[in-house]
N, CA, C and O atoms as a printed pandas DataFrame, in Angstrom:
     atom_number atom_name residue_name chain_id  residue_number  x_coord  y_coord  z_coord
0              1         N          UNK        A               1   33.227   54.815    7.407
1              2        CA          UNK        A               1   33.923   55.562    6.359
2              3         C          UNK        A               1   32.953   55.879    5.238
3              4         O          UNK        A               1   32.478   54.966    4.563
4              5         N          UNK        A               2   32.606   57.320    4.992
5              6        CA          UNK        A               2   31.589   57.611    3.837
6              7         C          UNK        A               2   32.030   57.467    2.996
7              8         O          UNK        A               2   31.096   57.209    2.237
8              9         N          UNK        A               3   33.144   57.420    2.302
9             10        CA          UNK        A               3   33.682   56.696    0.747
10            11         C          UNK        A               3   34.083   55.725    0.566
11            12         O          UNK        A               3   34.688   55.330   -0.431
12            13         N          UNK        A               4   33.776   55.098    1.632
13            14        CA          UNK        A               4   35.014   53.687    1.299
14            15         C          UNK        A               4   33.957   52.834    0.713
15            16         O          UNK        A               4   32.840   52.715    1.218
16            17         N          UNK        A               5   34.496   52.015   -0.789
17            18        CA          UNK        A               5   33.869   51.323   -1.826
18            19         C          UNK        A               5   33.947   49.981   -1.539
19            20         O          UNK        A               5   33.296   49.224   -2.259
20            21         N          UNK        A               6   34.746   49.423   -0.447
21            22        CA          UNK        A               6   34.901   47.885   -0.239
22            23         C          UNK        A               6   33.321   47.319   -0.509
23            24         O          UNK        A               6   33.190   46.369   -1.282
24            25         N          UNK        A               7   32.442   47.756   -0.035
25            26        CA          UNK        A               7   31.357   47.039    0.290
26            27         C          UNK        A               7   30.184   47.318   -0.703
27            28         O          UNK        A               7   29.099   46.739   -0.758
28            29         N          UNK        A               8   30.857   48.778   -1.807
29            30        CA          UNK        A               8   30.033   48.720   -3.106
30            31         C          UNK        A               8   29.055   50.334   -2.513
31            32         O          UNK        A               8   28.771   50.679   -1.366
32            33         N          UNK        A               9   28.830   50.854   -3.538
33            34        CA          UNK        A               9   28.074   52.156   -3.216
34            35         C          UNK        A               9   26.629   51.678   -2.640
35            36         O          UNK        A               9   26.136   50.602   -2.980
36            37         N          UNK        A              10   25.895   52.718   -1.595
37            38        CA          UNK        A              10   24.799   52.614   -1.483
38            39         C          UNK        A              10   24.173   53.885   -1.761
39            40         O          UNK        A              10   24.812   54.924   -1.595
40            41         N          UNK        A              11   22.814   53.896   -2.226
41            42        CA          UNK        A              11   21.902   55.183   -1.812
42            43         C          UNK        A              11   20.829   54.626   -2.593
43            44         O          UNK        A              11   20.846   53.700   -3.404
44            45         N          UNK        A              12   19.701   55.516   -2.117
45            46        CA          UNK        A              12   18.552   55.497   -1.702
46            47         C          UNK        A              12   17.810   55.542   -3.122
47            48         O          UNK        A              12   17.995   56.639   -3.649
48            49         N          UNK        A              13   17.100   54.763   -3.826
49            50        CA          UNK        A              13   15.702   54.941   -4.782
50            51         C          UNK        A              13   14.952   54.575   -4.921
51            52         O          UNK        A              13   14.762   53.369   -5.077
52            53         N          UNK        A              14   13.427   56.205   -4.947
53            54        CA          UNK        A              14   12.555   56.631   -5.253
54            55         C          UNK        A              14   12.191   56.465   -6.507
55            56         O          UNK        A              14   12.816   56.659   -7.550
56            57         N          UNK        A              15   10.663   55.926   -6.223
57            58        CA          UNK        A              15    9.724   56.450   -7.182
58            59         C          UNK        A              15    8.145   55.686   -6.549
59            60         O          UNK        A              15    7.888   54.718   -5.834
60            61         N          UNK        A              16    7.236   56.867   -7.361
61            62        CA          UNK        A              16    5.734   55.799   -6.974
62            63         C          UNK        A              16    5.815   55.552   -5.208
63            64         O          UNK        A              16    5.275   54.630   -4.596
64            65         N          UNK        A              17    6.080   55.906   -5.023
65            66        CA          UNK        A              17    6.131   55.838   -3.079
66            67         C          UNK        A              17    6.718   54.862   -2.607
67            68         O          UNK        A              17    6.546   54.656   -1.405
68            69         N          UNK        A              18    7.572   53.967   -3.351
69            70        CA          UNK        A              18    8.409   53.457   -2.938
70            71         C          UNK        A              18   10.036   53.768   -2.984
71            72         O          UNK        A              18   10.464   54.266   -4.026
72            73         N          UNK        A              19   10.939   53.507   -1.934
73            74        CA          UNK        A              19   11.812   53.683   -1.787
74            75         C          UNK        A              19   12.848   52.405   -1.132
75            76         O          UNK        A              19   12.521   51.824   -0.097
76            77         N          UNK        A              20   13.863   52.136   -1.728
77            78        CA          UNK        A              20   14.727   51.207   -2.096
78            79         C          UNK        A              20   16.073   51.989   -1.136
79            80         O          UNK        A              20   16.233   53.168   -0.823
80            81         N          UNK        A              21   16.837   50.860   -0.881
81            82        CA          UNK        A              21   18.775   51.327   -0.709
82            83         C          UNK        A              21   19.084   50.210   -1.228
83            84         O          UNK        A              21   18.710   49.100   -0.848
84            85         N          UNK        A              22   20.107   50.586   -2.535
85            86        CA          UNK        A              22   20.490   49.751   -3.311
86            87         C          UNK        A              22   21.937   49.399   -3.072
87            88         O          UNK        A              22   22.405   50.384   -2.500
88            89         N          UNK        A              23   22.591   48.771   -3.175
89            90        CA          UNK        A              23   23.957   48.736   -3.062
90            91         C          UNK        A              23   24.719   48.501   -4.083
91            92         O          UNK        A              23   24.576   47.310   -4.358
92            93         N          UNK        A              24   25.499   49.023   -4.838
93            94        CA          UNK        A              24   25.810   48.051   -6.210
94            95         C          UNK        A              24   27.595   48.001   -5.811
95            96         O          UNK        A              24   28.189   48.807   -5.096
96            97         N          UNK        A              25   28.046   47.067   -6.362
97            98        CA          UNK        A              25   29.304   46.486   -6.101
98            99         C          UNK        A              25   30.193   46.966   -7.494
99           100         O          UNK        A              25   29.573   47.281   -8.510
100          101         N          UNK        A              26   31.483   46.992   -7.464
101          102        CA          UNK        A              26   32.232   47.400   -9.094
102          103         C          UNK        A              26   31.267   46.403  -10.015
103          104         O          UNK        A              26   30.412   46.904  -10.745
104          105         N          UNK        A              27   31.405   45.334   -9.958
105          106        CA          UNK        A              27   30.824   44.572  -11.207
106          107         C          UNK        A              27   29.500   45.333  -11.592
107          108         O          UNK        A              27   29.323   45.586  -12.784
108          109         N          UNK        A              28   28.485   45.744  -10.589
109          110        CA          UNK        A              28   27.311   46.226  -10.573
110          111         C          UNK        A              28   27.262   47.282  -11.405
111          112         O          UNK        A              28   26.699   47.398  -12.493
112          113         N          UNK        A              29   28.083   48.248  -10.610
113          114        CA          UNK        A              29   28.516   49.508  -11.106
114          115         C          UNK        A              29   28.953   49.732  -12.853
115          116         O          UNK        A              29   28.856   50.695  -13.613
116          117         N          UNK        A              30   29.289   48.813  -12.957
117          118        CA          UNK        A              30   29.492   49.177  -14.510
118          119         C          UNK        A              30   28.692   48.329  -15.224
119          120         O          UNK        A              30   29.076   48.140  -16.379
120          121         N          UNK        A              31   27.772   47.805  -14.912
121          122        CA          UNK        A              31   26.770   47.526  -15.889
122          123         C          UNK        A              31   26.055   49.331  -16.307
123          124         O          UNK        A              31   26.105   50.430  -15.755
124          125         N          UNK        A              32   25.410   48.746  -17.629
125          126        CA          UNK        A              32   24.087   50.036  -17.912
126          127         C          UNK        A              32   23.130   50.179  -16.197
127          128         O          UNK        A              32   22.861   49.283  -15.397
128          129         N          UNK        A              33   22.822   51.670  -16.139
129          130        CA          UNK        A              33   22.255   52.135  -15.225
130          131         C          UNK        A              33   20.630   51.623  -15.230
131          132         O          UNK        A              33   19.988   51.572  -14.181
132          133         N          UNK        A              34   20.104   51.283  -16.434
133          134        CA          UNK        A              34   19.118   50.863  -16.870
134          135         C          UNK        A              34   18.886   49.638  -15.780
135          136         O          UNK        A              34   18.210   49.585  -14.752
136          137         N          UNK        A              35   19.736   48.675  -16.446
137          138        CA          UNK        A              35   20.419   47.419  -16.209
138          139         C          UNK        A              35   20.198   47.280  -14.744
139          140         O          UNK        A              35   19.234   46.793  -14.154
140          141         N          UNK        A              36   21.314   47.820  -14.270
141          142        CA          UNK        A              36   21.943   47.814  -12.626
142          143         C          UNK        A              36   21.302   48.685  -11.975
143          144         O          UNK        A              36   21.987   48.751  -10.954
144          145         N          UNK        A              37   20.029   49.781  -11.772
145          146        CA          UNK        A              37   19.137   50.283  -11.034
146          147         C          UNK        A              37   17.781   50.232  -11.094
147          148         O          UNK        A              37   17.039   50.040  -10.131
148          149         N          UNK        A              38   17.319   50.477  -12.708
149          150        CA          UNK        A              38   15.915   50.579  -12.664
150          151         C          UNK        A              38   15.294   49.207  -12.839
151          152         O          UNK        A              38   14.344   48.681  -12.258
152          153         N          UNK        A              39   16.074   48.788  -13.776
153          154        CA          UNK        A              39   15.343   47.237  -13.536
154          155         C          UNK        A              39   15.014   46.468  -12.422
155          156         O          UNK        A              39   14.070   45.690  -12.284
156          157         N          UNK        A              40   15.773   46.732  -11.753
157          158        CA          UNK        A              40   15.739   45.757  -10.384
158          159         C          UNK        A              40   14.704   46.733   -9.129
159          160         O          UNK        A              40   14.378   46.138   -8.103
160          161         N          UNK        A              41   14.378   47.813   -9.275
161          162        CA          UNK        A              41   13.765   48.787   -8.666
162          163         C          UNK        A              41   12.623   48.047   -8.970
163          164         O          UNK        A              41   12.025   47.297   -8.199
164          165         N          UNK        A              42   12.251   48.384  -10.545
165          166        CA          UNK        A              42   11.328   48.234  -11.584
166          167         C          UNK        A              42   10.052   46.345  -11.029
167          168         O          UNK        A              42    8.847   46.093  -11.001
168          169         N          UNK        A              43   11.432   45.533  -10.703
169          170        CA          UNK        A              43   11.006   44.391  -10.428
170          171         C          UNK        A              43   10.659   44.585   -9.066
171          172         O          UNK        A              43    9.455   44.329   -9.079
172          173         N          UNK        A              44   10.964   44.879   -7.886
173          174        CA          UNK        A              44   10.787   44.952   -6.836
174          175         C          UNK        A              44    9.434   45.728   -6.685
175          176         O          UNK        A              44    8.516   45.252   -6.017
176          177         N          UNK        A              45    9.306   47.257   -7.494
177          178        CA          UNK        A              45    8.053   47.546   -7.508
178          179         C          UNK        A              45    7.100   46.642   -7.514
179          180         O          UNK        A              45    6.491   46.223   -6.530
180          181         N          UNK        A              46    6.940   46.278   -8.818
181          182        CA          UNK        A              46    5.976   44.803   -9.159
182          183         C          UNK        A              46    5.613   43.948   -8.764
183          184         O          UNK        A              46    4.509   43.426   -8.918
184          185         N          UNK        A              47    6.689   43.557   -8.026
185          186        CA          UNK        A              47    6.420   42.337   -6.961
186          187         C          UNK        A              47    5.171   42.827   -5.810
187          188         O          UNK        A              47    4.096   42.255   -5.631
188          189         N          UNK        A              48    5.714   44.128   -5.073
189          190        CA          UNK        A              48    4.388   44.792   -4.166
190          191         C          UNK        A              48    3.282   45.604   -4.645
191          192         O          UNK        A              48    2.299   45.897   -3.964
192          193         N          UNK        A              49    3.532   46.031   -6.116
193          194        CA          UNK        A              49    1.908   46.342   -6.206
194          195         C          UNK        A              49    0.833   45.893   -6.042
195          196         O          UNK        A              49    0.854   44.696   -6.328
196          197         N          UNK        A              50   -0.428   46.325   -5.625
197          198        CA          UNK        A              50   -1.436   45.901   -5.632
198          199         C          UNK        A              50   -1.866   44.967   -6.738
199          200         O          UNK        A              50   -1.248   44.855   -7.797
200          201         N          UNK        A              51   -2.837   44.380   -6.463
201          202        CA          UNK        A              51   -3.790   44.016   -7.608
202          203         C          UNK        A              51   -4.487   44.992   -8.626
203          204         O          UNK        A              51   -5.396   45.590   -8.050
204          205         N          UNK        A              52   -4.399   45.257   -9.597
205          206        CA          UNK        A              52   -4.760   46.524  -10.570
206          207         C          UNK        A              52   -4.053   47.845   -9.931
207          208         O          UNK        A              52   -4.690   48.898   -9.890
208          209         N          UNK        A              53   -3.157   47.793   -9.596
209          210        CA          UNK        A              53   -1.874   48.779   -9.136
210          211         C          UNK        A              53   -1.354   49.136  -10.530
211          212         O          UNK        A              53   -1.113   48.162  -11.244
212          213         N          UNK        A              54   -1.213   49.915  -10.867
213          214        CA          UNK        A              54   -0.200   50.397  -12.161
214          215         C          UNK        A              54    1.290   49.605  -12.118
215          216         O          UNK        A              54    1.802   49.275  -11.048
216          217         N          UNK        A              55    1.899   49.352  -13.397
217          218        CA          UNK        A              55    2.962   48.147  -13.571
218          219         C          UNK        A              55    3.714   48.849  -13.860
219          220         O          UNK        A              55    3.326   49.572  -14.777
220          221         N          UNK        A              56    5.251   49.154  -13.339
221          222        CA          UNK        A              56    6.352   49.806  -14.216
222          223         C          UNK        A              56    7.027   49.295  -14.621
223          224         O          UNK        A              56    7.407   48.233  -14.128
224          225         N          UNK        A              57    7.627   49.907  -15.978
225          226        CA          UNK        A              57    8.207   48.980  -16.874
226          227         C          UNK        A              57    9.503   49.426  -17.276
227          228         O          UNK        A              57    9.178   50.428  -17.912
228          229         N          UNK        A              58   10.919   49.365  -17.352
229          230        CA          UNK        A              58   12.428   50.198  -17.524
230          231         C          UNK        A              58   11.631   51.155  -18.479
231          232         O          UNK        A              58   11.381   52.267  -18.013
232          233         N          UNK        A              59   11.139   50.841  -19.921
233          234        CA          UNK        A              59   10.788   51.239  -21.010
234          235         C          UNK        A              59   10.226   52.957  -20.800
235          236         O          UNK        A              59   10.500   54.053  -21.287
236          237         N          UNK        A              60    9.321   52.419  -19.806
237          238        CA          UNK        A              60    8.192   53.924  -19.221
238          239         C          UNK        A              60    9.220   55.206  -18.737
239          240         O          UNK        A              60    8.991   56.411  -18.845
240          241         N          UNK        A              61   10.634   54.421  -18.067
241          242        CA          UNK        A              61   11.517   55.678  -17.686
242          243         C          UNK        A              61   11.675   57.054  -17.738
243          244         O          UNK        A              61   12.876   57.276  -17.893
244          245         N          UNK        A              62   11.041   58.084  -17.683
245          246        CA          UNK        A              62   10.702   59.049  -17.879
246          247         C          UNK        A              62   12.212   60.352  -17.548
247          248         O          UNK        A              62   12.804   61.045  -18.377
248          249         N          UNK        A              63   12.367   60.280  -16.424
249          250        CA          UNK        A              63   13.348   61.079  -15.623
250          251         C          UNK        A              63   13.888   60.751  -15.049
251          252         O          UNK        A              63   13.246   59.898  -14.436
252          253         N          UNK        A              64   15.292   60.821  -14.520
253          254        CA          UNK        A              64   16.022   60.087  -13.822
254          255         C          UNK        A              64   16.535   61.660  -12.989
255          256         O          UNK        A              64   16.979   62.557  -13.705
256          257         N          UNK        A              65   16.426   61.877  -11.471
257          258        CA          UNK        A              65   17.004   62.987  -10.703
258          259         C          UNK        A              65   17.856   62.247   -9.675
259          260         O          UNK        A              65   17.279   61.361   -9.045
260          261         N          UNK        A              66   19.121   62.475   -9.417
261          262        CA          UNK        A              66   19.861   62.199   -8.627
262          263         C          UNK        A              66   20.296   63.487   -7.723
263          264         O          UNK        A              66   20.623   64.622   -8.072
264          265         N          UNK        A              67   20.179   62.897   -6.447
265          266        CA          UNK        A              67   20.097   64.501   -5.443
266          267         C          UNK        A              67   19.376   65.647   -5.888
267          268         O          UNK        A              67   19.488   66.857   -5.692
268          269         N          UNK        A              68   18.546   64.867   -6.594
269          270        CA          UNK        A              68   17.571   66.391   -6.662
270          271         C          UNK        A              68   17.470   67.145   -8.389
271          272         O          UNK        A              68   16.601   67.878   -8.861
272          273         N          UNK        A              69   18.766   66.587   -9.021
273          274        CA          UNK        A              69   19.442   67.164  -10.373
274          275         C          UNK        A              69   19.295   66.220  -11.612
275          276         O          UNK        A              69   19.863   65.160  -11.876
276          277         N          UNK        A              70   18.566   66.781  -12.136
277          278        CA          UNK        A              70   17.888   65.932  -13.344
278          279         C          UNK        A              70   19.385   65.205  -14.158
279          280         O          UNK        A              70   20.500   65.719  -14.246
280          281         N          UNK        A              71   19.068   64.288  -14.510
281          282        CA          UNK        A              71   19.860   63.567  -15.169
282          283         C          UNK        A              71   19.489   63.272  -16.652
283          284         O          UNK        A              71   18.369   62.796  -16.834
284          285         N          UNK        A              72   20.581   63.576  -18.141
285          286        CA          UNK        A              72   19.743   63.540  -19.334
286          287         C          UNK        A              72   19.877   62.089  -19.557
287          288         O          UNK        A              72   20.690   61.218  -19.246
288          289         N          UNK        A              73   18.731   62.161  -20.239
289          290        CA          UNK        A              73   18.328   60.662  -21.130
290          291         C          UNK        A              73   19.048   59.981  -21.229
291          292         O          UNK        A              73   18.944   58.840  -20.780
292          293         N          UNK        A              74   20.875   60.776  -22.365
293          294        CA          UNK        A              74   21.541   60.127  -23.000
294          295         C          UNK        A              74   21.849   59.286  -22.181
295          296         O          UNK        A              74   21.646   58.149  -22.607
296          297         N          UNK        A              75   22.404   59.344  -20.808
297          298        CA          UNK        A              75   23.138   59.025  -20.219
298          299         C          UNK        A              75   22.581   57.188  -19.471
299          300         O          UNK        A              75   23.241   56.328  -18.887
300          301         N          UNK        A              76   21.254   57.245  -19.837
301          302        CA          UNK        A              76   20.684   56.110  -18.905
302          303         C          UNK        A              76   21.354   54.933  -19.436
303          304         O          UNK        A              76   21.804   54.185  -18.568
304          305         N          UNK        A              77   21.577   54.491  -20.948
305          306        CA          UNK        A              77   22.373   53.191  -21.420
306          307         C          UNK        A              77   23.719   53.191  -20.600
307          308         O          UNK        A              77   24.180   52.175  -20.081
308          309         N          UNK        A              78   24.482   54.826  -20.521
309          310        CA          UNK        A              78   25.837   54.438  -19.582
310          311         C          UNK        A              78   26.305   53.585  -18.175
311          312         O          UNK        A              78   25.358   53.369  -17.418
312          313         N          UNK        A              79   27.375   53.169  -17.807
313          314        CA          UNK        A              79   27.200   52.148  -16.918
314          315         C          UNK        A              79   27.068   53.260  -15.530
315          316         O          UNK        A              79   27.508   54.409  -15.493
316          317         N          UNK        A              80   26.407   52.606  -14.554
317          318        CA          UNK        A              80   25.746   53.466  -13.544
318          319         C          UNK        A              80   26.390   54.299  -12.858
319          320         O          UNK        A              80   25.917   55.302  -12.324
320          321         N          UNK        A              81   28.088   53.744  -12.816
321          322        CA          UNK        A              81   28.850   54.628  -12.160
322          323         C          UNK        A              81   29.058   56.165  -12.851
323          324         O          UNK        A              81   29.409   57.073  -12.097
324          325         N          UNK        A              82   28.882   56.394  -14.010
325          326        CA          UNK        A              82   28.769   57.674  -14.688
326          327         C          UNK        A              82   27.452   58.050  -14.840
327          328         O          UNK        A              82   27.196   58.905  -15.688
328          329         N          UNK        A              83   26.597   57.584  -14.196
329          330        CA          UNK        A              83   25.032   58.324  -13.803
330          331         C          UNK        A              83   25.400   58.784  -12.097
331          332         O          UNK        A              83   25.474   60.010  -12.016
332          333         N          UNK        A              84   25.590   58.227  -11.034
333          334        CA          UNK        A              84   25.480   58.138  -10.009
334          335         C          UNK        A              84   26.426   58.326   -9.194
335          336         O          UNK        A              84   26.681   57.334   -8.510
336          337         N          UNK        A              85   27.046   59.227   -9.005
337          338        CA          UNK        A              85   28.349   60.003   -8.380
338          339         C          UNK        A              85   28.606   58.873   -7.136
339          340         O          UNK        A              85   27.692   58.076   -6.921
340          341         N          UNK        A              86   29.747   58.801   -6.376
341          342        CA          UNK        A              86   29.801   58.011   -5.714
342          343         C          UNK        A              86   29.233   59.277   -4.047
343          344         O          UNK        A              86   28.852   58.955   -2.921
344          345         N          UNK        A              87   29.369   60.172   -4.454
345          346        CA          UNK        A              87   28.739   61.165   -3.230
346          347         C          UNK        A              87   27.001   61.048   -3.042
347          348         O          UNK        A              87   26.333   61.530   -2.127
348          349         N          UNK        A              88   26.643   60.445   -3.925
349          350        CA          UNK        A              88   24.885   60.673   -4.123
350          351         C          UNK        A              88   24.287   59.659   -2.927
351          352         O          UNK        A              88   24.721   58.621   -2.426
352          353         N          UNK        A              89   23.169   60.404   -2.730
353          354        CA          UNK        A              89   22.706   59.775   -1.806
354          355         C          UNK        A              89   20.965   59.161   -2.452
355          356         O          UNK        A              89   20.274   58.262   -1.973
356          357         N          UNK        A              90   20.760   59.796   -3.323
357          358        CA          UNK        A              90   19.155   59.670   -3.662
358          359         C          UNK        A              90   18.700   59.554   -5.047
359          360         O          UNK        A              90   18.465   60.503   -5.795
360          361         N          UNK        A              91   18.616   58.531   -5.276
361          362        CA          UNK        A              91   18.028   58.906   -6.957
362          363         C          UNK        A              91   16.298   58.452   -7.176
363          364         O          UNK        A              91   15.701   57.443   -6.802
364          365         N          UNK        A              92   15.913   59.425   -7.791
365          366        CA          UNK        A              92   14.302   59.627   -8.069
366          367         C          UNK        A              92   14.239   58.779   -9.449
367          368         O          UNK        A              92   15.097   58.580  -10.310
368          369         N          UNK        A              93   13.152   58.436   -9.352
369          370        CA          UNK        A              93   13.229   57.792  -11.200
370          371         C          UNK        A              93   11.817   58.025  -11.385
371          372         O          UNK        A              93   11.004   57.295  -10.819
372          373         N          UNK        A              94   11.401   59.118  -12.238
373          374        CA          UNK        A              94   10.044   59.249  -12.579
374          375         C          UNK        A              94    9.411   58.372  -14.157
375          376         O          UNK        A              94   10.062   58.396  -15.201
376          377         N          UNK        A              95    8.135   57.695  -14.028
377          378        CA          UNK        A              95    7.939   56.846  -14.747
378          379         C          UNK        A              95    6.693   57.281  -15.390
379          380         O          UNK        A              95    5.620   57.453  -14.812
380          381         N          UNK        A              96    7.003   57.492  -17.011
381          382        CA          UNK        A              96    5.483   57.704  -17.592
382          383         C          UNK        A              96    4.811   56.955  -18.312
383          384         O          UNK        A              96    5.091   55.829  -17.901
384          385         N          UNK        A              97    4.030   56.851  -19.210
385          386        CA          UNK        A              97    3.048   55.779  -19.279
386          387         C          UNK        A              97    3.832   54.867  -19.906
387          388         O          UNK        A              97    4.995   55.258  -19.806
388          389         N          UNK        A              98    3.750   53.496  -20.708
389          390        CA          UNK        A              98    4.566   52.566  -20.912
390          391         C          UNK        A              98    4.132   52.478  -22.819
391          392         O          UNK        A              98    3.045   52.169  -23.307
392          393         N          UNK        A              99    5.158   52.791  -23.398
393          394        CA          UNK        A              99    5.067   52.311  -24.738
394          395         C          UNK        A              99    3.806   51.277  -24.802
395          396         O          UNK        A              99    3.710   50.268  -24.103
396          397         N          UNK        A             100    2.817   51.737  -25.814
397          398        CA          UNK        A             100    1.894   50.343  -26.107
398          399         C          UNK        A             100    2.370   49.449  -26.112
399          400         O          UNK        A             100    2.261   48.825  -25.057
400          401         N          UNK        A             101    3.208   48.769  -27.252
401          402        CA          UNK        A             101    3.610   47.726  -27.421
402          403         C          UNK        A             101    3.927   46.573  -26.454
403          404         O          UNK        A             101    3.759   45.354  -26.472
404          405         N          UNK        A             102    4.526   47.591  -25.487
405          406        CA          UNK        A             102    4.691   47.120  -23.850
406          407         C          UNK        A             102    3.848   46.775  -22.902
407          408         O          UNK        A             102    4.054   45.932  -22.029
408          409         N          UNK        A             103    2.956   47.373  -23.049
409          410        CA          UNK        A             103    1.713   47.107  -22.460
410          411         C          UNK        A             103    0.471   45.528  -23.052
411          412         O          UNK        A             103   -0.447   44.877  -22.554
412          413         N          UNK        A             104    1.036   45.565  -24.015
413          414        CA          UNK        A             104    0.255   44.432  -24.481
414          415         C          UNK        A             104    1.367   42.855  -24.322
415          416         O          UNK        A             104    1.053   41.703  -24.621
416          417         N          UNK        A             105    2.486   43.283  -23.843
417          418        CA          UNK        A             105    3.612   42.499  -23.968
418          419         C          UNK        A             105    3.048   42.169  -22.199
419          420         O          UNK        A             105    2.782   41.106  -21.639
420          421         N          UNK        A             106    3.037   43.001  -21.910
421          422        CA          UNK        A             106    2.631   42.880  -20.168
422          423         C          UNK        A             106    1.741   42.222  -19.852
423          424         O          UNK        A             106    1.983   41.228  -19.168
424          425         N          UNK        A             107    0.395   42.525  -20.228
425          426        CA          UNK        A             107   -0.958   42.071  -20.465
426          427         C          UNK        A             107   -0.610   40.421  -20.369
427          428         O          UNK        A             107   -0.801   39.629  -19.446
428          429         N          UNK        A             108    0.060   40.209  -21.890
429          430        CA          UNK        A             108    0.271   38.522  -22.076
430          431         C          UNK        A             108    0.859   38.164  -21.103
431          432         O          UNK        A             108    0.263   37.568  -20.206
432          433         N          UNK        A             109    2.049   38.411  -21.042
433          434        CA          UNK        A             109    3.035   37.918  -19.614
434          435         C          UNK        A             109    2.014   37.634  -18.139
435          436         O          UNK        A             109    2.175   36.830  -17.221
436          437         N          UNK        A             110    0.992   38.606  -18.364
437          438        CA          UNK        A             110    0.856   38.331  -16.540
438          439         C          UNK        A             110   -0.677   37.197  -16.946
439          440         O          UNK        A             110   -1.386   36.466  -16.255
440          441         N          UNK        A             111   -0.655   37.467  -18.021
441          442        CA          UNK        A             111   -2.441   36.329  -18.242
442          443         C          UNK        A             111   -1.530   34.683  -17.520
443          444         O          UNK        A             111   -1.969   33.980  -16.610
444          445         N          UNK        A             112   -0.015   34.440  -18.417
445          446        CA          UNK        A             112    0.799   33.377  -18.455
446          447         C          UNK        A             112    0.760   33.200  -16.974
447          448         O          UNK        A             112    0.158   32.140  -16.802
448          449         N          UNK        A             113    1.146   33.774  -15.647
449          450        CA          UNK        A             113    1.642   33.527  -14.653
450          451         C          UNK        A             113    0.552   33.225  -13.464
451          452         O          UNK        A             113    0.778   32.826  -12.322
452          453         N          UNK        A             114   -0.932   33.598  -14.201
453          454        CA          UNK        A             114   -2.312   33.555  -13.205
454          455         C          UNK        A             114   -2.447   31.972  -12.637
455          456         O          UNK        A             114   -2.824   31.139  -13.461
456          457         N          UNK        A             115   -2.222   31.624  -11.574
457          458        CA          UNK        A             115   -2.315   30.316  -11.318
458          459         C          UNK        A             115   -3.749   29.770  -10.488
459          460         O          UNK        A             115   -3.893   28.576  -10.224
């Protein structure tokens, strides 16, 4: 059944050459889209980058395209189900460079975790 929500929406996200199928459940679904997609994208990236691989960060968020159709800014704090149609199959998330501040926040964080 292509609509049926028992089991929570799925579709597909892009970015940086990786690609994800996410599933989010009602509870999921109404968190911030921030929250309940890119972050967890965001972390999963990270986890497989390389060594001196570029780091993405929610912050860097640049564009958000779902099926193809740009999605505005305002909308990224909203909870995901009003970003992400329950028909969508694909969302792109383009990422540009990362607020300084962030970057030096990063820097420290990963010196902390070198074992």
């Amino acid at each position: 059944a292509a609509a049926d929500m028992s089991d929570g929406q799925r579709f597909r996200v892009c970015a940086e050459g990786l690609e994800l199928t996410i599933t989010l459940d009602d509870k999921w679904s109404a968190r911030p889209f921030a929250q309940a997609v890119v972050a967890p994208f965001v972390k999963k990236y990270n986890s497989r980058a390389a060594e001196g691989q570029r780091q993405l960060c929610v912050e860097a968020l640049k564009t958000v395209l779902v099926d193809g159709s740009e999605v505005a800014r305002t909308v990224i704090p909203l909870p995901s189900s009003s970003v992400v149609p329950l028909s969508a199959a694909r969302v792109d998330l383009v990422f540009g460079e990362p607020p300084p501040t962030q970057m030096k926040l990063r820097v420290s964080a990963a010196d902390v975790s070198i074992k």
